[in-house]
N, C-alpha and C positions, 0 to 999 in steps of 0.2 A: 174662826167664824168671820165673816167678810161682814164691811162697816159699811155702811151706803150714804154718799153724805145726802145733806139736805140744802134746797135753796130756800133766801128767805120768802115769804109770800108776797112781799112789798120790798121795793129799793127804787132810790133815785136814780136821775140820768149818771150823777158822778158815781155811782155804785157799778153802772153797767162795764166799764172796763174790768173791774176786779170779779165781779161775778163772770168774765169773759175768758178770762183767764184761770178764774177757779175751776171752771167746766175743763179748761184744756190739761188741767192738771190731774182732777178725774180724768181724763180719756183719755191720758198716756197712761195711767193707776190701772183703768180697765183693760187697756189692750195688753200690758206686760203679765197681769193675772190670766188673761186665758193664752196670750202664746206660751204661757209656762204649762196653763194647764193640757193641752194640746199635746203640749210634747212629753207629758209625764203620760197620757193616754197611749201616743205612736211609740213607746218603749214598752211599755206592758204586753207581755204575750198574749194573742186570742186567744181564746180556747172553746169559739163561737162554732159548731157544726150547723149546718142550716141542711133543710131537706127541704126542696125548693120546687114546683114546674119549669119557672126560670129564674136565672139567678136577678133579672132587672126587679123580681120583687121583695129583693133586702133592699131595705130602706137607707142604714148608714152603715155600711161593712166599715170595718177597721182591717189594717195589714194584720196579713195570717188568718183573715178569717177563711173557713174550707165552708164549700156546698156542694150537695149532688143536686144536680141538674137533669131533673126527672127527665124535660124535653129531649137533653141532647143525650143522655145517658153517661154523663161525664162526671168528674170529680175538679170541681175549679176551686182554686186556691185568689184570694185577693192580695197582692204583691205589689212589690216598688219596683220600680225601674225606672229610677234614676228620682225626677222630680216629680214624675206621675204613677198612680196607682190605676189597676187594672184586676177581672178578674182572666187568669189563664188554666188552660188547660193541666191539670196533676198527673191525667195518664197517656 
């Protein structure tokens, strides 16, 4: 379970470095918790089927997610290629 710190309600001016600092140490704490959790996300297999008009109205696809694409009559697939993700054509 994740801890959230607290700042105090009141400090002096000699406080404001070290609450300056404290915040910097939360915000490397928070940015290392979610690129971890990111990537425990983009390793997980979809298993997301969406049946769509088009596919611009899923909201947050993850890699591997698949849609039929009422409009075009197609089966797209959400995939990597390389450092960017895209949805492409399945058939």
């Amino acid at each position: 379970m994740a801890r959230y710190p607290t700042l105090p309600f009141a400090f002096t001016v000699k406080d404001l470095n070290q609450v300056y600092h404290q915040i910097q140490r939360w915000s490397s704490v928070l940015i290392n918790a979610l690129d971890s959790r990111d990537l425990e996300m983009d390793v997980k297999p979809s298993t997301n089927i969406y049946v769509v008009v088009t596919i611009t109205s899923i909201g947050r696809p993850r890699k591997g997610d698949i849609a039929y694409s009422a409009s075009s009559g197609k089966f797209k697939g959400y995939v990597s290629l390389g450092a960017e993700t895209s949805w492409q054509n399945l058939n």
